[in-house]
DRENTI-546479 format. One record per residue: residue number from 1; residue in one letter; y, z, x of N, C-alpha, C, O in turn. Coordinates in pm, whole numbers, plus 32768, in hexadecimal, padded with zeros to 4 digits. Layout:
<nodes>
NUM|A|Y|Z|X|Y|Z|X|Y|Z|X|Y|Z|X
...
</nodes>
This chain:
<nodes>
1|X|13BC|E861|6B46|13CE|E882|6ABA|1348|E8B3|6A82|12D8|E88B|6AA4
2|X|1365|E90B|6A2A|12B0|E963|69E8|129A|E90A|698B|12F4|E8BF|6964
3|X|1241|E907|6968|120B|E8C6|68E9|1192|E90E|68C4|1129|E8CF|68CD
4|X|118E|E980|689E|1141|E9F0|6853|10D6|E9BC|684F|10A5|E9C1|67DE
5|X|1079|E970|68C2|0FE3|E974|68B7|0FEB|E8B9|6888|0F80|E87C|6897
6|X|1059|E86E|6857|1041|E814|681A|0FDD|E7A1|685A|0F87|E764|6818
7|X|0FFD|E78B|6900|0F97|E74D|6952|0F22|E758|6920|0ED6|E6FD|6901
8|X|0F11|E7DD|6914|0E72|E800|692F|0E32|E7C5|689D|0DCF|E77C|689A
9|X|0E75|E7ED|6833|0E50|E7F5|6790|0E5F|E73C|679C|0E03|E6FC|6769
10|X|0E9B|E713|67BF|0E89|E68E|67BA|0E2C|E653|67F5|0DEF|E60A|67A6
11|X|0DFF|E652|6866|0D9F|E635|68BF|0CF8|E651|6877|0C96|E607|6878
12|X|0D0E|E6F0|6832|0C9A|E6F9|67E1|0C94|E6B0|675A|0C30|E679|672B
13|X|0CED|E6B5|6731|0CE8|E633|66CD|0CC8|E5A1|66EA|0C79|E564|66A2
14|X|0CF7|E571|673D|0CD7|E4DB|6783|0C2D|E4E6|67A5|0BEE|E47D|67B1
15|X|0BF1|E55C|67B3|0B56|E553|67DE|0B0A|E570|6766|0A94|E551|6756
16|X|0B61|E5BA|6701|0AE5|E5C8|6689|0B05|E54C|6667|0AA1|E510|6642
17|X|0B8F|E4F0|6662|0B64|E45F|65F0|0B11|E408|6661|0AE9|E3A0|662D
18|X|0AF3|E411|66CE|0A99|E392|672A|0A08|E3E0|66F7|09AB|E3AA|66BA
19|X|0A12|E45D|671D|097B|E471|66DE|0956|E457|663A|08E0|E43F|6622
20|X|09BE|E45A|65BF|09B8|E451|654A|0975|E3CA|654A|090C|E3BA|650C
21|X|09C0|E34E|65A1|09C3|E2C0|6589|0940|E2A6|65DD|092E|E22D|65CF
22|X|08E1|E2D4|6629|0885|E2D2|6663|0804|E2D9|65F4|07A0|E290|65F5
23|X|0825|E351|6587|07A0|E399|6553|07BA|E32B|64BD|0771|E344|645C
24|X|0830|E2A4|64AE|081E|E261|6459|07A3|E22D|6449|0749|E263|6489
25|X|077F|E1B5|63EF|06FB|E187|63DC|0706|E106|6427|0770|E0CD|640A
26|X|06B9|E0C2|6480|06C9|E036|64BC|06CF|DFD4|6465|066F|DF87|645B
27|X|074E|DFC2|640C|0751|DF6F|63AB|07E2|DF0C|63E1|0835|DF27|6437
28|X|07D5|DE85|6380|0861|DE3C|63C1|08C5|DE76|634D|091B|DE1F|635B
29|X|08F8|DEC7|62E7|0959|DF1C|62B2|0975|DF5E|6302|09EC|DF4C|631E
30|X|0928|DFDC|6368|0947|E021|637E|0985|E038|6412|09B5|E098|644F
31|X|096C|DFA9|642E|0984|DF74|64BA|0A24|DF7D|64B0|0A63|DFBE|6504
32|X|0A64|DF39|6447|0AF2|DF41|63FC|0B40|DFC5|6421|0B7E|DFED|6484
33|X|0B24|DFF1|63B4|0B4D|E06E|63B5|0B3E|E0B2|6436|0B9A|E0F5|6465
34|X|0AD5|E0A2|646D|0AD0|E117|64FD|0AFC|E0F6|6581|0AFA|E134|65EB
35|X|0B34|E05D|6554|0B89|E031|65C6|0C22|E086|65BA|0C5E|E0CE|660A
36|X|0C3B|E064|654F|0CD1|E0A4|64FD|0CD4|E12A|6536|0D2F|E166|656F
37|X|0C5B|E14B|651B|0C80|E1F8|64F2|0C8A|E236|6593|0CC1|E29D|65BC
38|X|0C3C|E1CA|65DB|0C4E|E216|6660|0CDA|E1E8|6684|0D24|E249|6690
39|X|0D0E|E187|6695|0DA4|E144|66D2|0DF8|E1AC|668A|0E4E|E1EF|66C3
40|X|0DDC|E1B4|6617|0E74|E215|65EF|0E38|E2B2|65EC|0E94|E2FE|65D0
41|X|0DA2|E305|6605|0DB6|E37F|6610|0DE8|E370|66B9|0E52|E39C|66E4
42|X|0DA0|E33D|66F0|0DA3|E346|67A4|0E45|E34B|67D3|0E70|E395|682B
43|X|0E93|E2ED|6785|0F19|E2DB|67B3|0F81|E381|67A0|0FE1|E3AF|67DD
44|X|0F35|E3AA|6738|0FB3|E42C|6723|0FA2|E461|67A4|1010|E474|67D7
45|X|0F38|E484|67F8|0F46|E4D0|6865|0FC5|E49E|68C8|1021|E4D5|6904
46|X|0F8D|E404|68B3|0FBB|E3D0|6921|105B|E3F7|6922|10A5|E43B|696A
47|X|1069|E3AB|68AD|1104|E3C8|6891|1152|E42C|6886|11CC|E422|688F
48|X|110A|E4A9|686D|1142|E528|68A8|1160|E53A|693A|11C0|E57B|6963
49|X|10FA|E4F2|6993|10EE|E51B|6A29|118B|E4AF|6A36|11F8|E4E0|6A55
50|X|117D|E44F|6A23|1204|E406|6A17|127E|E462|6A24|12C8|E488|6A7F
51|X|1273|E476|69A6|130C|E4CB|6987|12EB|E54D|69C9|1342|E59E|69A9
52|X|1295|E582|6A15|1295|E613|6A78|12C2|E5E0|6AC6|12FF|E63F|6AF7
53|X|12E3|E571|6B17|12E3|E54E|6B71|1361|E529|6B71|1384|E4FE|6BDF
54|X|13C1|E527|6B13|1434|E529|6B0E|149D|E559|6B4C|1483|E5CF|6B60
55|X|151B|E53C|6B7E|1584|E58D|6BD3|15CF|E5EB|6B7D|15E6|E65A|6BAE
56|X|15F5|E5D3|6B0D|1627|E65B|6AC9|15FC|E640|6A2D|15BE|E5E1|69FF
57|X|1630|E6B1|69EB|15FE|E6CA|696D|15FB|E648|693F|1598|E60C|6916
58|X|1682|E617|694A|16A6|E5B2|68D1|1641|E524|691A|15F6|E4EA|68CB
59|X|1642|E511|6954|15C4|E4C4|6980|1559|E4CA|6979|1519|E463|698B
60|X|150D|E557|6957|14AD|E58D|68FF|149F|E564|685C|1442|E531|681D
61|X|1532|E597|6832|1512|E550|67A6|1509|E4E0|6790|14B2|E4AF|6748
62|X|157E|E48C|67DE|155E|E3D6|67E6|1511|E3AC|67F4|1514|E341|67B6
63|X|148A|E3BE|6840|13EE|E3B0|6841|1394|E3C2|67CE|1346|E373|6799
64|X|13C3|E481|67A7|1369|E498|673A|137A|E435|66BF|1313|E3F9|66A1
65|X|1406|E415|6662|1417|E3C0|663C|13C1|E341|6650|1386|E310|65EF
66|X|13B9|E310|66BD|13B7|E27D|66CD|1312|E279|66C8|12D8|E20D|66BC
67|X|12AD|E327|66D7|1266|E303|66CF|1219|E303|6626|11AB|E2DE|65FE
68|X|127F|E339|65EC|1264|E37A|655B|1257|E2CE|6541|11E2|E2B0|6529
69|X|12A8|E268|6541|12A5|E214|6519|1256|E1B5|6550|1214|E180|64F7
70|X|124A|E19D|6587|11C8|E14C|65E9|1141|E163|65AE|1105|E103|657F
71|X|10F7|E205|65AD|1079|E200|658D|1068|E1E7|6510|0FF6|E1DF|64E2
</nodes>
């Protein structure tokens, strides 16, 4: 199944928020937040590769769904 580049655009997204959460300040707030921000930017990739990995469409969307709600 295609997914118009979405792998890729995700994957680059999952690396600008680890580098975003890197260039935070070594503070314990920001420790918070940049735990968060990595678990739920990092996961969209994942959860796309999930649902690529799917056997047919509709098992594609049942994923995408499940990941809309999850992150």
């Amino acid at each position: 199944m295609s997914d118009g580049g979405l792998q890729k655009r995700t994957k680059q997204f999952a690396l600008d928020v680890i580098r975003f959460v890197q260039a935070l300040p070594n503070q314990k707030v920001y420790w918070v937040i940049g735990d968060q921000l990595l678990r739920s930017g990092t996961s969209v990739g994942a959860n796309t590769r999930a649902a690529h990995r799917g056997r047919s469409k509709r098992e594609y969307a049942a994923k995408t769904m499940f990941g809309a709600g999850s992150s």
